[in-house]
C-alpha positions in Angstrom: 7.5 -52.3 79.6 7.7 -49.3 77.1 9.1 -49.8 73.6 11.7 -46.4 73.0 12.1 -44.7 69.7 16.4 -44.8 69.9 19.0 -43.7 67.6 21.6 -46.2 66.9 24.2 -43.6 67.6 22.7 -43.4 71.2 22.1 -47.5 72.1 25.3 -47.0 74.9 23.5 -44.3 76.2 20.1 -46.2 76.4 22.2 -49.1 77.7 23.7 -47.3 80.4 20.6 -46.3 81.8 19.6 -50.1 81.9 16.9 -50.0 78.7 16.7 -53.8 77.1 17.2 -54.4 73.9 14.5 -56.8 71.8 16.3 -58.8 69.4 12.9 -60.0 67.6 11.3 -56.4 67.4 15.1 -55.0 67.1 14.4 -52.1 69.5 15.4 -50.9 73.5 12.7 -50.9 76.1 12.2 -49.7 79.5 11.0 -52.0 82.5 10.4 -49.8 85.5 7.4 -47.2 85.0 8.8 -45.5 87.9 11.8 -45.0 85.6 10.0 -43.5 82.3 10.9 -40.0 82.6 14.3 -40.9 82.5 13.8 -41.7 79.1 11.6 -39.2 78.0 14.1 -37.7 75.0 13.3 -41.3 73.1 9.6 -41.1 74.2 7.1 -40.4 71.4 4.7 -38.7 73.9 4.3 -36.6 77.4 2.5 -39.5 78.8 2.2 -42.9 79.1 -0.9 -45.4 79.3 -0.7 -48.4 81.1 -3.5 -51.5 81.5 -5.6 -50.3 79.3 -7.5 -47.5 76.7 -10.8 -47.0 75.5 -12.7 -45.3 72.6 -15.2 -42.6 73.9 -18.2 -42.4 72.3 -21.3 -40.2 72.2 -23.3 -38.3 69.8 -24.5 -34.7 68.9 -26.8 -33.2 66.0 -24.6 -32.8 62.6 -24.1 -29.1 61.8 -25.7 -29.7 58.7 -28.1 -32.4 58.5 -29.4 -32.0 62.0 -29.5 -35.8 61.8 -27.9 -37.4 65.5 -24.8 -38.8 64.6 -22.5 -40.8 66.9 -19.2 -39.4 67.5 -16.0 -40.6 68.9 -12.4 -39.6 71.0 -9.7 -41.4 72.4 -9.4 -41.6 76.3 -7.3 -43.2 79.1 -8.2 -43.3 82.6 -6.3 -41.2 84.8 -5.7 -43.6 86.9 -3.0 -45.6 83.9 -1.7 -42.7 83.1 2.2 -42.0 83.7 3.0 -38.2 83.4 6.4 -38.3 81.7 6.7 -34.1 81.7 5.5 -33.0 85.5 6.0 -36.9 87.1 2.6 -35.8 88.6 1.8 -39.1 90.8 -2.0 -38.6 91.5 -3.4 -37.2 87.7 -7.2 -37.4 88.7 -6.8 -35.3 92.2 -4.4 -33.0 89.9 -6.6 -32.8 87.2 -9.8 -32.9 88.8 -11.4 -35.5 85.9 -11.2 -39.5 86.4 -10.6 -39.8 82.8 -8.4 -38.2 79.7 -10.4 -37.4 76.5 -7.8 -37.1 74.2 -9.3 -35.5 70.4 -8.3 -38.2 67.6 -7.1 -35.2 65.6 -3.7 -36.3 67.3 -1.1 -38.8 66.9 -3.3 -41.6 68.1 -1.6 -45.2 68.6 -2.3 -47.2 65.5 -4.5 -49.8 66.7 -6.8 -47.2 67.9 -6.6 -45.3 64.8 -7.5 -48.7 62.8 -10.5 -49.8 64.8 -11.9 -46.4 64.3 -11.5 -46.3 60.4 -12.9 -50.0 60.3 -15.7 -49.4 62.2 -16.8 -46.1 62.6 -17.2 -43.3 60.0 -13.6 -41.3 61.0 -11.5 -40.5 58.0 -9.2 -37.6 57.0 -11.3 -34.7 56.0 -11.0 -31.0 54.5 -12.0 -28.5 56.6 -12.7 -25.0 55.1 -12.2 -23.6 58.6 -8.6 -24.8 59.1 -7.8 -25.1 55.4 -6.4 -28.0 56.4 -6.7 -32.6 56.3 -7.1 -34.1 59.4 -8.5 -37.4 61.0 -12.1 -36.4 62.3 -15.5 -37.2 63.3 -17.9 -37.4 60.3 -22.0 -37.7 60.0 -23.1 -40.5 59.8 -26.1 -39.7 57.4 -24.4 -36.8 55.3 -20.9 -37.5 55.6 -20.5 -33.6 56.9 -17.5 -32.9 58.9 -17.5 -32.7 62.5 -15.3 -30.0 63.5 -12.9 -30.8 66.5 -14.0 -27.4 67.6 -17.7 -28.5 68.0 -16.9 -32.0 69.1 -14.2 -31.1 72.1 -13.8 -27.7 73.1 -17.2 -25.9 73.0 -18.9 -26.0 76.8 -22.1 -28.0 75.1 -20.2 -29.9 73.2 -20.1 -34.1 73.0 -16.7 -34.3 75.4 -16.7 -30.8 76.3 -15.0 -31.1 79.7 -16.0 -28.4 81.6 -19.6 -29.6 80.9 -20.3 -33.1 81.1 -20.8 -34.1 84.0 -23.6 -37.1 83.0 -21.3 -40.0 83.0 -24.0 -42.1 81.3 -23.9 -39.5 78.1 -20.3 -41.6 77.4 -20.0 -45.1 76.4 -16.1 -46.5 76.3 -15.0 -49.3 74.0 -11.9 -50.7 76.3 -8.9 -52.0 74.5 -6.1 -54.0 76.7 -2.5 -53.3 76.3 -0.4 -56.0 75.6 2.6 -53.4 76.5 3.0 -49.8 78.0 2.2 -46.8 75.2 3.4 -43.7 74.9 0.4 -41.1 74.8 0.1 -37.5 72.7 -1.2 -35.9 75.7 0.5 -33.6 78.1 -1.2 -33.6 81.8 -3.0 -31.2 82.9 -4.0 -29.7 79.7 -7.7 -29.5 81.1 -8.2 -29.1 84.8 -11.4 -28.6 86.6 -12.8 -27.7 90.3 -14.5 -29.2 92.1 -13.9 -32.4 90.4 -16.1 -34.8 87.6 -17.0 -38.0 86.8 -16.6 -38.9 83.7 -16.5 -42.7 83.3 -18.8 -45.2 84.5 -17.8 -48.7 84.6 -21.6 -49.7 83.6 -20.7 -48.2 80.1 -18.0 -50.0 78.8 -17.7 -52.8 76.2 -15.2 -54.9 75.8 -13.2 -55.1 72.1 -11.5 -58.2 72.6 -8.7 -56.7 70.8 -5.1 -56.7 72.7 -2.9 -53.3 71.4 0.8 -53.5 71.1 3.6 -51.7 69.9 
């Protein structure tokens, strides 16, 4: 099921199109996955993740220490992902990658976000490039900021998609959902040909942590 973000002044609507209301959490849900997109006005998200998650990790050499420094993204395996936006059915033969590697400079769910602040070394940080605050990798032996730039979208980059192809360069922390999520990721935002593997089931570790919303 998928929790939905209604307005009161809307519930008729919502209940017209069969959504369930939650007395405990006070809040409508959907039931049918098939369904989502019909509900995608009071989705937080172009996507939705089913099953379960996972925290990427890897490393590179900090910009200014030259120290290796482990860094870290969120990601969802094609293969749980529900494309609210273009209802594509098969992500990874659209796609061309068996995995999502979503930049945690986005709206990540909050138990994702939580873990990584507990046990990591992502915080909010000032970047003279953007002039602007955002969650991001940081060094951790000088504290530097890892620019999103460096860490995602350069071709030699950590996650750099159209690049790594070693799935054993990526470790994945696997979180379970309790319930369906809605994701801040829009398919086919990175494509490739001919296609990559990126995640290898011999690299993941488990968190024993259940996410909800």
């Amino acid at each position: 099921m998928l929790y939905l973000n209604v307005p009161y002044e809307q519930k008729n609507e919502a209940k017209s199109m069969y959504a369930r209301w939650d007395k405990d959490k006070k809040k409508w849900y959907a039931t049918n996955p098939k369904f989502y997109f019909r509900f995608a006005k009071w989705i937080e998200g172009e996507s939705v993740a089913r099953n379960r998650v996972y925290i990427a990790v890897s490393s590179k050499s900090c910009w200014k220490c030259k120290k290796q420094t482990p860094v870290y993204t969120f990601a969802v395996k094609n293969k749980d992902l529900i494309d609210i936006i273009g209802r594509e059915t098969n992500i990874e033969e659209f796609t061309g990658y068996d995995v999502a590697l979503i930049p945690i400079n986005r709206n990540l769910p909050e138990g994702i976000k939580r873990y990584l602040v507990q046990h990591t070394n992502c915080k909010d940080k000032f970047s003279k490039t953007t002039q602007t605050t955002y969650f991001a990798n940081t060094c951790i032996q000088c504290d530097a900021l890892q620019g999103a730039n460096y860490v995602y979208d350069e071709v030699n980059s950590s996650f750099g998609r159209m690049y790594s192809t070693d799935s054993n360069q990526i470790r994945y922390i696997e979180f379970k959902l309790k319930n369906d999520i809605a994701i801040d990721y829009q398919v086919g935002e990175s494509m490739i040909s001919p296609p990559v593997k990126l995640f290898n089931e011999k690299n993941v570790i488990q968190s024993n942590v259940e996410l909800f919303e």
